[in-house]
C-alpha positions as protocol buffer text, in pm:
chain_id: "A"
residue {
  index: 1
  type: UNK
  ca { x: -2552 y: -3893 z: 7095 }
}
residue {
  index: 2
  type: UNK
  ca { x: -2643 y: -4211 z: 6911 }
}
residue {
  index: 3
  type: UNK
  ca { x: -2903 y: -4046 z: 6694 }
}
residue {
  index: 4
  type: UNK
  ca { x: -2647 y: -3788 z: 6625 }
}
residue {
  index: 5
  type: UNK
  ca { x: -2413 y: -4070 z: 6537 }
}
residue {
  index: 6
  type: UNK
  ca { x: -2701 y: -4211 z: 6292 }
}
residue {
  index: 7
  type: UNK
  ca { x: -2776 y: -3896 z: 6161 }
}
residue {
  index: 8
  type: UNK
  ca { x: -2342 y: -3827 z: 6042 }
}
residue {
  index: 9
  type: UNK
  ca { x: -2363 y: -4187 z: 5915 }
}
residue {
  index: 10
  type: UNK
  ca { x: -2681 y: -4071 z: 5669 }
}
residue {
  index: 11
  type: UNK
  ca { x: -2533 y: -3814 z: 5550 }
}
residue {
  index: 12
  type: UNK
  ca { x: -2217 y: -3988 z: 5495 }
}
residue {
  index: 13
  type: UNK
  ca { x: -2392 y: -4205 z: 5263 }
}
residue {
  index: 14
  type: UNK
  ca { x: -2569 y: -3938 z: 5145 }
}
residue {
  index: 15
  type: UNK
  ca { x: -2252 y: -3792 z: 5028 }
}
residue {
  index: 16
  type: UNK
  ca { x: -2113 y: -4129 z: 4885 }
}
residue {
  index: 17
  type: UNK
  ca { x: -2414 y: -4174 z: 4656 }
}
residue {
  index: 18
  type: UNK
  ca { x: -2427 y: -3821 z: 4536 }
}
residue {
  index: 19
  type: UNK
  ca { x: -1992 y: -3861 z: 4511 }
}
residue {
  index: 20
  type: UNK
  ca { x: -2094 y: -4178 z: 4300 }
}
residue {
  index: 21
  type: UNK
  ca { x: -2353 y: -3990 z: 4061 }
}
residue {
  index: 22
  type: UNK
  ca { x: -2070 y: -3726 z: 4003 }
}
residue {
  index: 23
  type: UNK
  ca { x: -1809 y: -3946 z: 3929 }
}
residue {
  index: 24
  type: UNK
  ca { x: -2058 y: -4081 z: 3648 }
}
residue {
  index: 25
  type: UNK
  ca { x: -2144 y: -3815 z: 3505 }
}
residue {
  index: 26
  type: UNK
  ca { x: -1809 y: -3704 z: 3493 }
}
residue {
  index: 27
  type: UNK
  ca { x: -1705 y: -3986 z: 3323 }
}
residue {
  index: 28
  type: UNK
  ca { x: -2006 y: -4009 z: 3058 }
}
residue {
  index: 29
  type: UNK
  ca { x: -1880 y: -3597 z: 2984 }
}
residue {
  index: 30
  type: UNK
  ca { x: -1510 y: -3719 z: 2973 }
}
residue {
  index: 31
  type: UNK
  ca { x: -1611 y: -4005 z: 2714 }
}
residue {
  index: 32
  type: UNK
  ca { x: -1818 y: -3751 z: 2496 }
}
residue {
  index: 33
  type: UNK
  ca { x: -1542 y: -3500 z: 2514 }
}
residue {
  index: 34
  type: UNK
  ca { x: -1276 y: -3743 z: 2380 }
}
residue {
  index: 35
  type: UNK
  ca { x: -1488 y: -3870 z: 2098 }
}
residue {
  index: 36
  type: UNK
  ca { x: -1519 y: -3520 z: 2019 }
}
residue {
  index: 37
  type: UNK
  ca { x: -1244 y: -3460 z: 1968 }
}
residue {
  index: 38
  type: UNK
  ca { x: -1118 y: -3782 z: 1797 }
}
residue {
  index: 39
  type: UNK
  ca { x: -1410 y: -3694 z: 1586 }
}
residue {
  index: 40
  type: UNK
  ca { x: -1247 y: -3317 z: 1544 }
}
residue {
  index: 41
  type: UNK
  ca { x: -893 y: -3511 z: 1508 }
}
residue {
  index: 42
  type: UNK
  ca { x: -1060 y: -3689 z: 1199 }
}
residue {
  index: 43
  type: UNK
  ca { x: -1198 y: -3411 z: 1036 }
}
residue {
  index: 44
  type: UNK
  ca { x: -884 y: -3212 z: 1066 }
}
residue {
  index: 45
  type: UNK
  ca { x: -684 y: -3568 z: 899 }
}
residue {
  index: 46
  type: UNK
  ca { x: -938 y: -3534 z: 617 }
}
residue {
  index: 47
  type: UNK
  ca { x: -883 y: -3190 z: 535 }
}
residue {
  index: 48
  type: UNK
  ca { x: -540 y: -3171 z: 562 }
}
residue {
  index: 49
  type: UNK
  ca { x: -509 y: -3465 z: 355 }
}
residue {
  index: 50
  type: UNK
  ca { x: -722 y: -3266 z: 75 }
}
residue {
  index: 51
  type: UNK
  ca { x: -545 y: -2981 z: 80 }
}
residue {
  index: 52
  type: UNK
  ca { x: -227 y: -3137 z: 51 }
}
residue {
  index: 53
  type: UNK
  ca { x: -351 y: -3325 z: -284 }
}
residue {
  index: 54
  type: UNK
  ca { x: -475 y: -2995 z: -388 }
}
residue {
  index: 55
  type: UNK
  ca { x: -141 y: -2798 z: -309 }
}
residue {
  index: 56
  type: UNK
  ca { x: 8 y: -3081 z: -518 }
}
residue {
  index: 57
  type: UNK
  ca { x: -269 y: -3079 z: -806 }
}
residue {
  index: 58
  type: UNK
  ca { x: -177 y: -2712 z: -844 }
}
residue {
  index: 59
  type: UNK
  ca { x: 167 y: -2727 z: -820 }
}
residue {
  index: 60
  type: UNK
  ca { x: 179 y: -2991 z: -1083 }
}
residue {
  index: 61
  type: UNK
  ca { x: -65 y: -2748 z: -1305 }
}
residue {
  index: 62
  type: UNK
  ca { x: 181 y: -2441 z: -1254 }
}
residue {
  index: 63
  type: UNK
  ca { x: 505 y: -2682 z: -1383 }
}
residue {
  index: 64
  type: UNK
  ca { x: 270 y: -2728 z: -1684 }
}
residue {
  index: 65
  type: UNK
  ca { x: 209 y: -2389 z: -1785 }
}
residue {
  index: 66
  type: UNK
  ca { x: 539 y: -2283 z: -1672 }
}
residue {
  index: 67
  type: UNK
  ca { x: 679 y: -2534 z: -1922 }
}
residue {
  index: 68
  type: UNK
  ca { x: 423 y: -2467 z: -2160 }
}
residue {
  index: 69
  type: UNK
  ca { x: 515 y: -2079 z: -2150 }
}
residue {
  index: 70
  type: UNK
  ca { x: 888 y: -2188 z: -2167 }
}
residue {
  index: 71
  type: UNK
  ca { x: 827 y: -2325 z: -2516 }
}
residue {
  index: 72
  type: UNK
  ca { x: 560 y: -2070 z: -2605 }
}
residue {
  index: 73
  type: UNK
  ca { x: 875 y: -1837 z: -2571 }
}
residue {
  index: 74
  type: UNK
  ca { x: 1124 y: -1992 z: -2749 }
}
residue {
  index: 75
  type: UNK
  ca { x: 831 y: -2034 z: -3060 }
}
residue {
  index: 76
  type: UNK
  ca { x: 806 y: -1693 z: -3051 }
}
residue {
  index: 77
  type: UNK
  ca { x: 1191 y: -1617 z: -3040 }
}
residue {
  index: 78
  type: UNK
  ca { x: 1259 y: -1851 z: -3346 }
}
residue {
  index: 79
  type: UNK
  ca { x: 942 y: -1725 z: -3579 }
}
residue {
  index: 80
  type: UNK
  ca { x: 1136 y: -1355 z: -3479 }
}
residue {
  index: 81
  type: UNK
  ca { x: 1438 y: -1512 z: -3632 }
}
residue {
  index: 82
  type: UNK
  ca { x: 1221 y: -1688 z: -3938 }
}
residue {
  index: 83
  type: UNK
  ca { x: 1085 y: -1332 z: -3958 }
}
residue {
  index: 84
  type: UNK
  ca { x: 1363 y: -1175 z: -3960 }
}
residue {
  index: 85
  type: UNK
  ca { x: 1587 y: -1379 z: -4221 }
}
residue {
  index: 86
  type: UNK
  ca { x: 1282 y: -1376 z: -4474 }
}
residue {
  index: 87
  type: UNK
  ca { x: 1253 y: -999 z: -4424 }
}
residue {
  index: 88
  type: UNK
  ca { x: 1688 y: -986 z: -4546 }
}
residue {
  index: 89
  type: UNK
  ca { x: 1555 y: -1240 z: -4835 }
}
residue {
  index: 90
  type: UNK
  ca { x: 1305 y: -1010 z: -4963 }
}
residue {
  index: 91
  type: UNK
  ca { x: 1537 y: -696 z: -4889 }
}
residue {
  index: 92
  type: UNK
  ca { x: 1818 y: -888 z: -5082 }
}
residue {
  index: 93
  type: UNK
  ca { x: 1595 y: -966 z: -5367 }
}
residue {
  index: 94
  type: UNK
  ca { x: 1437 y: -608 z: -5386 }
}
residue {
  index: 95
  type: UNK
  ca { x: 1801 y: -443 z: -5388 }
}
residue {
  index: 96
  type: UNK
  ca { x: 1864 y: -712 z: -5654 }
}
residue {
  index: 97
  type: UNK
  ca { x: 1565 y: -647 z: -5888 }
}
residue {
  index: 98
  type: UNK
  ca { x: 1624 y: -311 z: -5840 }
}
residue {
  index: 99
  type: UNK
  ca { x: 1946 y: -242 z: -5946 }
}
């Protein structure tokens, strides 16, 4: 019975050490897995953070050519109306040298 005893109380410690070596390594993989992740949390930051510069780089270049199309147009619209008053000049002075 006392060997028996002896034998429980080995394995008992048995059990505790190899408890003790889990619990370790459980904790190194829980430490690796969190820097990972900070480490993905970072990269994520970073690349949000460009594309948001970029969204705002572009958005800034669209209000320029938007703008710059804006007075593109209204050139065009008032060289129609030049246009169009030199072509009644012209018309006026043909009718007038003609008659």
């Amino acid at each position: 019975f006392k060997a028996n005893e002896e034998q429980l109380k080995k394995h008992v410690d048995d059990y505790k050490v190899k408890l003790s070596k889990s619990e370790q390594r459980y904790e190194i993989l829980k430490k690796h897995a969190e820097d990972k992740l900070e480490e993905a949390n970072k990269e994520i930051e970073s690349i949000s953070k460009q594309q948001d510069a970029e969204i705002a780089k572009l958005t800034a270049k669209l209000r320029k050519s938007d703008m710059l199309a804006s007075s593109l147009e209204r050139e065009v619209e008032r060289k129609q109306k030049e246009n169009q008053e030199l072509t009644n000049i012209c018309d006026d002075l043909i009718n007038k040298v003609g008659t």
